[in-house]
ROKENU-898572 format. One line per 10 residues: number of its first residue (from 0); their letters; for each residue x, y, z of C-alpha. Coordinates in nm, 2 decimals. Layout:
N
NUM> A> X Y Z | ...;
END
This chain:
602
0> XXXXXXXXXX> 9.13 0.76 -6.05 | 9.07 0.60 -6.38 | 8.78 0.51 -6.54 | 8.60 0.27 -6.38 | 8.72 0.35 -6.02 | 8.38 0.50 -5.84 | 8.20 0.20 -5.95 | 8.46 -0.03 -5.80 | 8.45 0.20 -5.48 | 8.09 0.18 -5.41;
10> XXXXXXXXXX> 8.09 -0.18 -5.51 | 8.37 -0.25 -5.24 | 8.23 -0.02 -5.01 | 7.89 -0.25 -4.99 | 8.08 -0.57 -4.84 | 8.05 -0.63 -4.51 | 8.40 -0.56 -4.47 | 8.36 -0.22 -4.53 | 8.76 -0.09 -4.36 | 8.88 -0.40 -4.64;
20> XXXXXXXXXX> 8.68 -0.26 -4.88 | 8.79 0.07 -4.89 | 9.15 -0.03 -4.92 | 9.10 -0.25 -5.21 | 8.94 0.03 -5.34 | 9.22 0.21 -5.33 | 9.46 -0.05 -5.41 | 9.24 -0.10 -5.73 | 9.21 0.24 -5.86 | 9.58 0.33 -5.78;
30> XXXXXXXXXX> 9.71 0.01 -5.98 | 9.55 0.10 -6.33 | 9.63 0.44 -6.30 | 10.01 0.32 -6.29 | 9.98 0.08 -6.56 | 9.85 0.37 -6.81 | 10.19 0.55 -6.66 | 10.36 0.29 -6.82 | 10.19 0.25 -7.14 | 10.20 0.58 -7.27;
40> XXXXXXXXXX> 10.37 0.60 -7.61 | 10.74 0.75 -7.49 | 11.03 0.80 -7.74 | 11.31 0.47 -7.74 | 11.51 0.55 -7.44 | 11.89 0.44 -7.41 | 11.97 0.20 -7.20 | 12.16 0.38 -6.92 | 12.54 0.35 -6.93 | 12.80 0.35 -6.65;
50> XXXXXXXXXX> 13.06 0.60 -6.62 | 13.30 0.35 -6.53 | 13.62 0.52 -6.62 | 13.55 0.89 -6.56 | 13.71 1.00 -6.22 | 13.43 1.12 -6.03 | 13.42 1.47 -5.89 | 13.50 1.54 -5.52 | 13.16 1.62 -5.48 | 12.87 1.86 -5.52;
60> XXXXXXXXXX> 12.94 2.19 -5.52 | 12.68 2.40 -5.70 | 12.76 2.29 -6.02 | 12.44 2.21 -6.25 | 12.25 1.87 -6.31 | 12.30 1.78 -6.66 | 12.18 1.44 -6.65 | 12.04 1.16 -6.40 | 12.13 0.79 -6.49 | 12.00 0.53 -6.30;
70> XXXXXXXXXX> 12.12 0.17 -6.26 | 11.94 -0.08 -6.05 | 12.11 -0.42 -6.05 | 11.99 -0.70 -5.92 | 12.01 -0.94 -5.59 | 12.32 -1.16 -5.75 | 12.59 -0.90 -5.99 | 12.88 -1.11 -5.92 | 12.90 -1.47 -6.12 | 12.89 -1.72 -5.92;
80> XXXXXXXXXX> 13.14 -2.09 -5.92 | 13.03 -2.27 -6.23 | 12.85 -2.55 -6.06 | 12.66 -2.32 -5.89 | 12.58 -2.02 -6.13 | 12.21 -2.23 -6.15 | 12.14 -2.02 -5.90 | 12.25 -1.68 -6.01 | 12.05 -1.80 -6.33 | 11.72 -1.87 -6.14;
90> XXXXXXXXXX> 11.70 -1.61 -5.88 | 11.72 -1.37 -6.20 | 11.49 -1.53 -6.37 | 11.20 -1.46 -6.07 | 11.34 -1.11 -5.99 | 11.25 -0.82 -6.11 | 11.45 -0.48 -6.08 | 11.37 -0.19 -5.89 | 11.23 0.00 -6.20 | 11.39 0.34 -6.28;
100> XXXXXXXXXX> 11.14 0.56 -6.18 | 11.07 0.42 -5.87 | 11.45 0.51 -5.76 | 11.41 0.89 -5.91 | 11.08 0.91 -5.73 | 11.29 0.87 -5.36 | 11.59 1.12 -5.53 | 11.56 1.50 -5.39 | 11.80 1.61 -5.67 | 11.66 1.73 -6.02;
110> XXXXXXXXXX> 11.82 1.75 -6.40 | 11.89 2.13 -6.43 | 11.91 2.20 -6.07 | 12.25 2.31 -5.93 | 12.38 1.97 -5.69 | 12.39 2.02 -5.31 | 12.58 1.76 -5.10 | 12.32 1.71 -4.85 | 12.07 1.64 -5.12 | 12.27 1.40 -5.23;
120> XXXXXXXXXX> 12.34 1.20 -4.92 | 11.99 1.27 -4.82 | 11.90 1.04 -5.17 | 12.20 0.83 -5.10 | 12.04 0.74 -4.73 | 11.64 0.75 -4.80 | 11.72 0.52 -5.13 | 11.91 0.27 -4.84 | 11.59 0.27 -4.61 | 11.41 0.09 -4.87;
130> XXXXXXXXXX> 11.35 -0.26 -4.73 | 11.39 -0.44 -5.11 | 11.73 -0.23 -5.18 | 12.05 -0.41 -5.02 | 12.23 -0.06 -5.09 | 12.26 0.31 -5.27 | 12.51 0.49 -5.42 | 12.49 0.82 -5.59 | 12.83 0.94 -5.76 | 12.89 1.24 -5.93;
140> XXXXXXXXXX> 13.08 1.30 -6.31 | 13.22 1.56 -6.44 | 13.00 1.63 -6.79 | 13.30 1.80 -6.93 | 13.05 2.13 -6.98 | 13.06 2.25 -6.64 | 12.77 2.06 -6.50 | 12.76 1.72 -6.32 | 12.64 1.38 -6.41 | 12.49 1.18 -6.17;
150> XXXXXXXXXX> 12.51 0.84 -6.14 | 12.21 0.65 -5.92 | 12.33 0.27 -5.85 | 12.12 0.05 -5.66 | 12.15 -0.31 -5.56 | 11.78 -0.52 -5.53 | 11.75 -0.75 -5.22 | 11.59 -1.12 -5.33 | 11.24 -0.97 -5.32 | 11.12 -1.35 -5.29;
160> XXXXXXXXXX> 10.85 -1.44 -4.97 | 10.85 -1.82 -4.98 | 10.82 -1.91 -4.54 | 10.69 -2.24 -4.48 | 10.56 -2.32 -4.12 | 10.71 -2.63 -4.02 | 10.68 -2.82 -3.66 | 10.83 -3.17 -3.53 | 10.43 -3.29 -3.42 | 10.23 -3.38 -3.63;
170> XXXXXXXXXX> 10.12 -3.25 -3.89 | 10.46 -3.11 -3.96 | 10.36 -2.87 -4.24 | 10.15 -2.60 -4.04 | 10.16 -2.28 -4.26 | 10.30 -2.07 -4.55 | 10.35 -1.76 -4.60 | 10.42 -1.66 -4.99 | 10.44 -1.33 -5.17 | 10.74 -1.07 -5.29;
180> XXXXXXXXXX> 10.88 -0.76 -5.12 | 10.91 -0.60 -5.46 | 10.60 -0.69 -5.68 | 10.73 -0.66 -6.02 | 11.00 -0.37 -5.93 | 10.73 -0.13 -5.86 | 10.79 -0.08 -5.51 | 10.50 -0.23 -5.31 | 10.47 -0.60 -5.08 | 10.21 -0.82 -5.15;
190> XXXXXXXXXX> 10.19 -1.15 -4.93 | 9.91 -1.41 -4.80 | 9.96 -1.65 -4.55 | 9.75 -1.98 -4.43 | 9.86 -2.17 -4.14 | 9.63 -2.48 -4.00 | 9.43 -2.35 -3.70 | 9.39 -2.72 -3.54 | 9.05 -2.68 -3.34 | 9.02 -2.35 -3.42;
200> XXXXXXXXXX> 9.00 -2.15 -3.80 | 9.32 -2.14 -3.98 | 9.49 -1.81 -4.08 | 9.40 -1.66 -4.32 | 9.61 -1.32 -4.42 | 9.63 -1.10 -4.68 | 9.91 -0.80 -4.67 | 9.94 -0.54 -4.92 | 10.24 -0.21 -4.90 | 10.27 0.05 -5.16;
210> XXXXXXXXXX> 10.59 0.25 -5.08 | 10.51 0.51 -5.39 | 10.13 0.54 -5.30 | 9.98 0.70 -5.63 | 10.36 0.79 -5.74 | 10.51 0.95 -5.44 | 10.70 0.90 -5.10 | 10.40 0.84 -4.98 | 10.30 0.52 -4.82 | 9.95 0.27 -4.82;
220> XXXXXXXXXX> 9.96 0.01 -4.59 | 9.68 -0.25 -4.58 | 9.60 -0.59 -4.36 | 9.34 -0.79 -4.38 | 9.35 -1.15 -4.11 | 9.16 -1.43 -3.98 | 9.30 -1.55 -3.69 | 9.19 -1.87 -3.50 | 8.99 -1.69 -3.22 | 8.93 -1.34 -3.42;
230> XXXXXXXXXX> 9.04 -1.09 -3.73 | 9.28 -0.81 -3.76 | 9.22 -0.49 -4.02 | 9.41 -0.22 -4.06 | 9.42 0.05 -4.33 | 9.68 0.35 -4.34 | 9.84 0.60 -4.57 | 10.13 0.80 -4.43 | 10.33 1.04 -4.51 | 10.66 0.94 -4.32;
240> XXXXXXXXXX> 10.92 1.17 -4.18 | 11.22 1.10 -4.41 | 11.45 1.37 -4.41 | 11.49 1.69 -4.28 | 11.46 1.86 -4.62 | 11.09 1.76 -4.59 | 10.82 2.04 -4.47 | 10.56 1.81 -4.42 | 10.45 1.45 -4.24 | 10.14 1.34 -4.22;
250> XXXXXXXXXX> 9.90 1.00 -4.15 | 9.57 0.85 -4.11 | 9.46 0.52 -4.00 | 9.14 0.33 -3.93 | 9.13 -0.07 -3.83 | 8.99 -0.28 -3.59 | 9.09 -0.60 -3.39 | 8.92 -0.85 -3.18 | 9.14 -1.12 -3.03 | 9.20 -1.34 -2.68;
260> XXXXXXXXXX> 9.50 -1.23 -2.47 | 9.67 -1.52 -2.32 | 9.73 -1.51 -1.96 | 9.99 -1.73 -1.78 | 9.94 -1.83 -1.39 | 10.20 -2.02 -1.34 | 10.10 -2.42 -1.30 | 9.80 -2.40 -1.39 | 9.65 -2.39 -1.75 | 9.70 -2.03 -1.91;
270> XXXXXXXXXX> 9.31 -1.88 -1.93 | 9.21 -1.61 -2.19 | 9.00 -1.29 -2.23 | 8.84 -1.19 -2.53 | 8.91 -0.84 -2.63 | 8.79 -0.63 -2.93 | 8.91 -0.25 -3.04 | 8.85 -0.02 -3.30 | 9.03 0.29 -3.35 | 9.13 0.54 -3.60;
280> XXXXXXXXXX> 9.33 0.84 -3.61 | 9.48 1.15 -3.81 | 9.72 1.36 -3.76 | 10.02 1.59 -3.99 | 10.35 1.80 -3.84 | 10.54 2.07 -4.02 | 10.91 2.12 -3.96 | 11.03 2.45 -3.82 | 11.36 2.49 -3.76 | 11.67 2.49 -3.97;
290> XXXXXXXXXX> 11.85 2.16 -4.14 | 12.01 1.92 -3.89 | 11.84 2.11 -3.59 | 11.50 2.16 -3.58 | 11.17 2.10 -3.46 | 10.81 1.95 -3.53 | 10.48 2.08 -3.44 | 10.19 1.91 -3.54 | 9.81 1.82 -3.41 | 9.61 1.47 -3.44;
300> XXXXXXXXXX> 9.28 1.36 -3.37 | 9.21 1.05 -3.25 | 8.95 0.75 -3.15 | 8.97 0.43 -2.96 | 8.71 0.23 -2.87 | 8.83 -0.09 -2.63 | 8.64 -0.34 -2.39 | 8.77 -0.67 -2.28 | 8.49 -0.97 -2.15 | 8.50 -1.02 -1.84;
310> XXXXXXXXXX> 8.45 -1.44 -1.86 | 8.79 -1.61 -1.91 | 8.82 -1.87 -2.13 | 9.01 -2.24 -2.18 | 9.17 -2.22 -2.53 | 9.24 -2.59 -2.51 | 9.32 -2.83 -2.79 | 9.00 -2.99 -2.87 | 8.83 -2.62 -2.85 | 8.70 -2.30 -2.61;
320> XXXXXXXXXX> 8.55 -2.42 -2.28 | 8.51 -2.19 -1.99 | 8.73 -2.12 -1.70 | 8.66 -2.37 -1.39 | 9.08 -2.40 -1.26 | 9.10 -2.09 -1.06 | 9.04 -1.71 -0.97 | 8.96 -1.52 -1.27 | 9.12 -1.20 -1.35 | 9.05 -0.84 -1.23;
330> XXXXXXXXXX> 8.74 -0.73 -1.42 | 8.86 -0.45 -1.69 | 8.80 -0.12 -1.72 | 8.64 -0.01 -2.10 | 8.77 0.27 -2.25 | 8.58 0.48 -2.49 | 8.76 0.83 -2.63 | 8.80 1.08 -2.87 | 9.10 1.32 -2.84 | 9.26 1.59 -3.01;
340> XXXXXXXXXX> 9.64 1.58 -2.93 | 9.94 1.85 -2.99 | 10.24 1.62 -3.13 | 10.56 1.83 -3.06 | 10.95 1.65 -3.15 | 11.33 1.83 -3.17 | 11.55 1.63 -3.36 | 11.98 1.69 -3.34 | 12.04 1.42 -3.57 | 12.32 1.34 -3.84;
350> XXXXXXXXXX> 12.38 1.01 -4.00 | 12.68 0.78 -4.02 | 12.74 0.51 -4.31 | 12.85 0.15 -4.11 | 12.87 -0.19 -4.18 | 12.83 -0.50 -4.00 | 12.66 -0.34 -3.68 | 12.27 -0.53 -3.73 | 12.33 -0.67 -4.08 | 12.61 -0.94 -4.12;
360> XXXXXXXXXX> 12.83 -0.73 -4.36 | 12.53 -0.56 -4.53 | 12.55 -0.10 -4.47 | 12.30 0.07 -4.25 | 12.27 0.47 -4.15 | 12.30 0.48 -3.73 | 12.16 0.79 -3.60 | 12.38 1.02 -3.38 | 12.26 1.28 -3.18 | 11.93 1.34 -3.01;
370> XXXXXXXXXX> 11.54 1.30 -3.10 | 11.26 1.33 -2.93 | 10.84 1.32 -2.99 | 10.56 1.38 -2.73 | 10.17 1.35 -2.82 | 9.98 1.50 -2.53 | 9.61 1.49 -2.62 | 9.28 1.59 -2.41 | 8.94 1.38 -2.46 | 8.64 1.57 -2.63;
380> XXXXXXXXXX> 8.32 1.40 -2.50 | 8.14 1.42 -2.91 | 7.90 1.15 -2.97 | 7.93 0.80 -2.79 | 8.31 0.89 -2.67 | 8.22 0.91 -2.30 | 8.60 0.88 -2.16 | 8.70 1.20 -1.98 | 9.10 1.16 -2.00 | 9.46 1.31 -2.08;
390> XXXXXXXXXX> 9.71 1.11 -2.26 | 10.08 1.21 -2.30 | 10.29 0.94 -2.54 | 10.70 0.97 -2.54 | 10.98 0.85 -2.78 | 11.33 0.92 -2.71 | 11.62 0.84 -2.87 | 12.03 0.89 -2.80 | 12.31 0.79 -3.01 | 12.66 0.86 -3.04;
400> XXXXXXXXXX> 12.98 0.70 -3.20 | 13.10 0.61 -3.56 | 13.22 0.32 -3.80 | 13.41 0.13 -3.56 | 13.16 0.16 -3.23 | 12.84 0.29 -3.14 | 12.61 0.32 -2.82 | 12.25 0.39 -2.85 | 11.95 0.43 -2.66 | 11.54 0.46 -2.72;
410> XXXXXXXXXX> 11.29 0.47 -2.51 | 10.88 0.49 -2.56 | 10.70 0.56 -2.26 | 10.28 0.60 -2.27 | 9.98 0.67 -1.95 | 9.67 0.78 -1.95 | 9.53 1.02 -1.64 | 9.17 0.92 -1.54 | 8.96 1.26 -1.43 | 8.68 1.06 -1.32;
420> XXXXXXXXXX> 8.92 0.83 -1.11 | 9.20 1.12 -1.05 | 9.53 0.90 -1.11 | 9.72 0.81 -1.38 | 9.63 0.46 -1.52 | 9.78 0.19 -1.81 | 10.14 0.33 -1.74 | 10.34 0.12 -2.03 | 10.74 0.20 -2.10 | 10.98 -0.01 -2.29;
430> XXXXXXXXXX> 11.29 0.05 -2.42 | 11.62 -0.10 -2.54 | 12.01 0.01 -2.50 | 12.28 -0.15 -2.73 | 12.70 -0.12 -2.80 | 12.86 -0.20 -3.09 | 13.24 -0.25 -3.13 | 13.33 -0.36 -3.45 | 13.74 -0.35 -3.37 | 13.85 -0.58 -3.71;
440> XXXXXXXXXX> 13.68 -0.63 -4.07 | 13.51 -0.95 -3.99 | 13.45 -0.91 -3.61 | 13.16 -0.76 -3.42 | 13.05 -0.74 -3.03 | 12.70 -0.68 -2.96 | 12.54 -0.61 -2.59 | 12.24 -0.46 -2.53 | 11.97 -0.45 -2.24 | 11.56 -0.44 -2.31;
450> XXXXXXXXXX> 11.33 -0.36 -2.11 | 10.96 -0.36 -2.01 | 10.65 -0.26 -1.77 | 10.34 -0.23 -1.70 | 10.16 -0.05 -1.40 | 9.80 0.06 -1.26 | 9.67 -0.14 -1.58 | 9.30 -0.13 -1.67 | 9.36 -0.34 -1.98 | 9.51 -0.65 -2.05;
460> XXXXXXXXXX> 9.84 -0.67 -2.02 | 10.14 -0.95 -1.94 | 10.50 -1.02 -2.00 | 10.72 -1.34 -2.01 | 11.02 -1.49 -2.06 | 10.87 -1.69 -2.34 | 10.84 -1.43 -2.61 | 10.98 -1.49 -2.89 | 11.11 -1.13 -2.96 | 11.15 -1.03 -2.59;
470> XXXXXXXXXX> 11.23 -1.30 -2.39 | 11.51 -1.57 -2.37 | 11.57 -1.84 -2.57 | 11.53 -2.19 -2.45 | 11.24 -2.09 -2.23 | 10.97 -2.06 -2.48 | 10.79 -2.30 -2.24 | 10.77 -2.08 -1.98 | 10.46 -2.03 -1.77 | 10.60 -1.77 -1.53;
480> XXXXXXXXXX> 10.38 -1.44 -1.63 | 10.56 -1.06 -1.48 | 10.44 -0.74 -1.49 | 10.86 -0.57 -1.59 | 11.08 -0.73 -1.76 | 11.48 -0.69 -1.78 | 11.66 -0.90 -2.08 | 12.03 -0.85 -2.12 | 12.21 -0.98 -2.42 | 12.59 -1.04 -2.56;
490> XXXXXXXXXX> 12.69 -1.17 -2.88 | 13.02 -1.20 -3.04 | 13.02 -1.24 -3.41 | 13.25 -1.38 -3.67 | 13.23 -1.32 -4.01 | 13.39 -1.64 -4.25 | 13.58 -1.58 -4.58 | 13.39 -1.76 -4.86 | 13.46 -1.71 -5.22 | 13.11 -1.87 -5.33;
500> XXXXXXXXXX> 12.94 -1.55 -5.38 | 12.62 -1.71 -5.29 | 12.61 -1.59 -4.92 | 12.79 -1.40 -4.64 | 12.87 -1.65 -4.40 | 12.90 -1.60 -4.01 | 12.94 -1.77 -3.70 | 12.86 -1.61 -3.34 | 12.82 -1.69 -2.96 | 12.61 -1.61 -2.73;
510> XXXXXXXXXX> 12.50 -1.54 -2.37 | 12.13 -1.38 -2.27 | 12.00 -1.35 -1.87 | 11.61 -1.17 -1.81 | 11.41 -1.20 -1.50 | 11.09 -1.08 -1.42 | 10.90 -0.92 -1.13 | 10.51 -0.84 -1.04 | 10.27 -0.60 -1.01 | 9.98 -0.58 -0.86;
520> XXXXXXXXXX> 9.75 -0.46 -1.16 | 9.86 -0.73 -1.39 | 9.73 -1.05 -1.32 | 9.91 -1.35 -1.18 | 10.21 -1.19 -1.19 | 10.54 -1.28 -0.98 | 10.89 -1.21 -0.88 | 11.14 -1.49 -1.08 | 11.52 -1.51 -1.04 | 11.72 -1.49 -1.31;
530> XXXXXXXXXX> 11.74 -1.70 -1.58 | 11.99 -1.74 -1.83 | 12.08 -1.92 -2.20 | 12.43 -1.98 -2.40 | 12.45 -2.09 -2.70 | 12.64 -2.06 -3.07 | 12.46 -1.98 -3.44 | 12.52 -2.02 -3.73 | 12.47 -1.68 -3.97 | 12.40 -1.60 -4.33;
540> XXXXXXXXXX> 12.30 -1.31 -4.56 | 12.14 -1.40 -4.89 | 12.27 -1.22 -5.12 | 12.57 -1.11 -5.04 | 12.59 -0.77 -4.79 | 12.18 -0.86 -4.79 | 12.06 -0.67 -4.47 | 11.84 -1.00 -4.37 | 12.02 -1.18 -4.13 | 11.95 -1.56 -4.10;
550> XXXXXXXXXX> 12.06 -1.70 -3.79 | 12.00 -2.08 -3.65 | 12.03 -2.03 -3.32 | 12.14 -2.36 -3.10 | 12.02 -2.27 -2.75 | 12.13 -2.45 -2.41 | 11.90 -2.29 -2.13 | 12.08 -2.22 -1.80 | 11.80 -2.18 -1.47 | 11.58 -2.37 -1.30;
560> XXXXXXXXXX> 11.28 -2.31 -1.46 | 11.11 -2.69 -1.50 | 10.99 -2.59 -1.83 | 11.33 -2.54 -2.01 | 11.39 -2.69 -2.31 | 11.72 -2.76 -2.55 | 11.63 -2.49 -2.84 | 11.69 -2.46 -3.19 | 11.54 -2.18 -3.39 | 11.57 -2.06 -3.72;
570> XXXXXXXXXX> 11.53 -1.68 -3.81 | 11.55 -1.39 -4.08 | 11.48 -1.06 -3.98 | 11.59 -0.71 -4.07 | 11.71 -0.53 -3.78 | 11.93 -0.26 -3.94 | 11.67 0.04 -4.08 | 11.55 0.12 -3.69 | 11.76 0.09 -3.37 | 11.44 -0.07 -3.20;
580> XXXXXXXXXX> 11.05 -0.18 -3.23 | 10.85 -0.30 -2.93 | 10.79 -0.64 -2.87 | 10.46 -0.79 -2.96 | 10.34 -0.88 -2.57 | 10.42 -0.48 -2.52 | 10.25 -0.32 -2.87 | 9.93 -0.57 -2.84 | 9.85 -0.34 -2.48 | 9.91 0.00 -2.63;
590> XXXXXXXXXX> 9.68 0.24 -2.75 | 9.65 0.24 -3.15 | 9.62 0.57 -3.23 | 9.97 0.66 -3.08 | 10.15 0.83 -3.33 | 10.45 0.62 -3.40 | 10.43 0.64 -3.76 | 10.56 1.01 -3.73 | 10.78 0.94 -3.50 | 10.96 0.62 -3.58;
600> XX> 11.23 0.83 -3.78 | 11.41 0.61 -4.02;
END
């Protein structure tokens, strides 16, 4: 910490916000300390040179590192037509590149070492997970003096945040969201976001990721949000699990929430209860086992503090009023624990370079083989944690195939046995299951199946077909609340020759049919039949083999449902550096302190 810091700590640590104060203190003591990296007095370096021209060598093979250059290039390499090179021009002129220690940080090979050929693909692949590099190569030379020169080459992605929140009411302009995936090539995000709250407070949001946390592979994640009925903060550091040629994983977390959860009954106006949590958690595995096959064993300690109101609320237009329309729901069980938890995975895993599976042309690494993770944890009754509880957690994951196709499936499954009540309560699973066939260059299938459910819930908890991640398009209308859910998707995808250079180009169809059916625990739920959407999209990856996909998505529903709509929706997501991620109607209803950030292996 440099000079300077403490007195910045204990001045942060004084505001009311003490969980946002502590990670600006850390955000603040860890930026200086970097900048005086940068300024010390180092001899001219040479800018690094290509070895475009040498034939590389087949591969490593135990010959010695005799040198590590690194190239980073950015979002556009390839000129563009000459009425449209403006924009090669300008995106360069906002971008930044990946600086060169920020790539050697992620690289497990060393200059005098001799070069293994997992190490290197290990690099190759954790260098690829990065979510501001489109992709990583690592090539090695002959030095002509029986060693090997290495050659790093990475491509940025357009680092840019610029996501204004348009709607066809008025006022049109709603939000933005502005900030940079890549601040200054140094490896961390930094965003805000405002949106207009109407009756309610606007959004206020601040978000702030440092993927080399005080120069290593390990990670700070911070979030700080207003929302219109509530706030958000979250603080963590994690260690994540990135390769098997890593002993050690570890994380700790602290944050709080307090937000309405939005129930829908069907005709009548959708009610809400208030609902505030604070949690925190930490936890560290060590591998055992050899390369490729092994296992993890690791222990946690954990806190979760959650109650729910039990008045519903109107969250109308002009403001809260109370509920008057109809039965409230079931009154909601607080919970209140402490636990210490044995976190156990095996993990049969090798990876397989493919493109144009979640990306438009853009590589990924698909996982093939078999991992699993379980956190079974017991309460400890220390202080005000009253709870008397077991909780077992579960994330499985299969995958087999290759280039041209591949089938996988993951699944996360969570409950939590009640000793005073003797039966196993807030019993939450989801999952997804997805082929690809990728038969020509240029073509891609997609079908895939996700699923949902809740049962014996004692919190909050509701699905619909009006999610925007987990339900169907053209029914974001939807009133029709469930306690499971079944989505099932198919997509066929064309890629279109362009010789702009400005964009991959795509064009797809699609079909999607999801039902949902009821539970007793979760309120207002019922049994729907199934309903259905077709439509066609339009695709684009900026830059070019960019693993964002942009889609506009033209949507004709196909049910009954009185609340369908005609829908056109315009995305960008990244989809290709994990198979799956819950849905936001299923994550909101889990516990916090489960440890997915060990487990979601990239």
């Amino acid at each position: 910490m440099t000079a300077g810091g403490p007195q910045r700590c204990s001045a942060w640590l004084r505001a009311p916000l003490a969980v946002f104060g502590v990670a600006v203190c850390l955000a603040s003591s860890a930026i200086p300390a970097r900048a005086q990296q940068n300024t010390r007095v180092e001899p001219p370096r040479q800018p690094p040179v290509s070895s475009q021209g040498r034939l590389p060598v087949t591969g490593c093979s135990g010959q010695v590192i005799s040198d590590i250059v690194v190239i980073t290039q950015p979002p556009f390499t390839d000129k563009l037509p000459r009425d449209l090179e403006w924009v090669r021009r300008t995106v360069r002129a906002m971008h930044v590149n990946t600086r060169d220690e920020v790539v050697r940080q992620f690289l497990l090979l060393k200059v005098g070492e001799p070069c293994n050929q997992i190490k290197r693909a290990e690099s190759e692949r954790i260098l690829r997970a990065q979510p501001y590099l489109v992709d990583a190569r690592i090539r090695a030379y002959d030095d002509e003096e029986g060693g090997v020169r290495l050659e790093v080459e990475t491509r940025d992605d357009f680092s840019l945040l610029f996501e204004p929140i348009l709607r066809g009411s008025s006022p049109q302009f709603r939000g933005l969201r502005l900030g940079d995936n890549n601040l200054a090539g140094f490896a961390t995000q930094a965003a805000v976001e405002w949106r207009d709250g109407l009756a309610y407070n606007d959004v206020l949001g601040v978000k702030y990721t440092d993927y080399q946390f005080f120069g290593g592979r390990d990670e700070l994640r911070m979030e700080a949000r207003r929302d219109p009925f509530g706030q958000r903060l979250n603080l963590e550091v994690v260690k994540p699990y990135y390769t098997d040629l890593q002993r050690f994983a570890w994380v700790a977390s602290v944050g709080g929430t307090r937000e309405p959860l939005r129930l829908l009954r069907g005709d009548v106006e959708q009610n809400a209860v208030n609902v505030r949590r604070a949690y925190g958690n930490v936890g560290a595995l060590t591998r055992v086992g050899s390369v490729g096959r092994l296992k993890l064993l690791g222990l946690s300690l954990t806190r979760e503090d959650e109650r729910t109101d039990s008045a519903a609320l109107l969250l109308t237009r002009d403001g809260v009023r109370p509920d008057t329309l109809g039965a409230p729901p079931a009154p909601y069980i607080r919970q209140n624990v402490m636990r210490a938890n044995l976190l156990m995975g095996i993990r049969a895993i090798r990876f397989v370079r493919v493109q144009g599976f979640d990306a438009l042309t853009g590589a990924q690494d698909i996982r093939v083989g078999v991992q699993a993770g379980i956190s079974a944890g017991h309460s400890l009754r220390i202080g005000p944690a009253v709870d008397n509880d077991r909780f077992v957690s579960t994330n499985i994951y299969i995958g087999w195939g290759g280039e041209k196709w591949f089938a996988g499936a993951q699944g996360i499954t969570e409950a939590r046995y009640s000793k005073d009540r003797d039966r196993w309560e807030n019993v939450i699973g989801s999952g997804r299951a997805a082929w690809y066939f990728r038969p020509a260059v240029r073509q891609t299938t997609v079908i895939q199946t996700e699923w949902a459910t809740g049962r014996r819930m004692q919190a909050p908890f509701q699905l619909s077909l009006a999610d925007r991640e987990g339900g169907l398009m053209g029914h974001r209308l939807s009133q029709e609340p469930g306690a499971r859910r079944l989505v099932v998707r198919a997509e066929q995808r064309l890629v279109v020759p362009t010789r702009l250079n400005v964009a991959d180009v795509g064009l797809a169809g699609f079909a999607e049919a999801g039902r949902l059916w009821s539970e007793r625990s979760v309120p207002y739920s019922l049994d729907t039949p199934w309903r259905g959407a077709v439509g066609i999209s339009l695709l684009a990856a900026v830059p070019p083999r960019s693993r964002r996909l942009w889609r506009l998505d033209l949507a004709f529903p196909v049910s009954n449902d009185p609340n369908k709509r005609v829908e056109l929706r315009l995305t960008g997501l990244d989809r290709s550096r994990t198979f799956w991620r819950d849905t936001r109607d299923v994550e909101r209803s889990r516990e916090r302190t489960a440890p997915t950030s060990l487990f979601t292996w990239p």
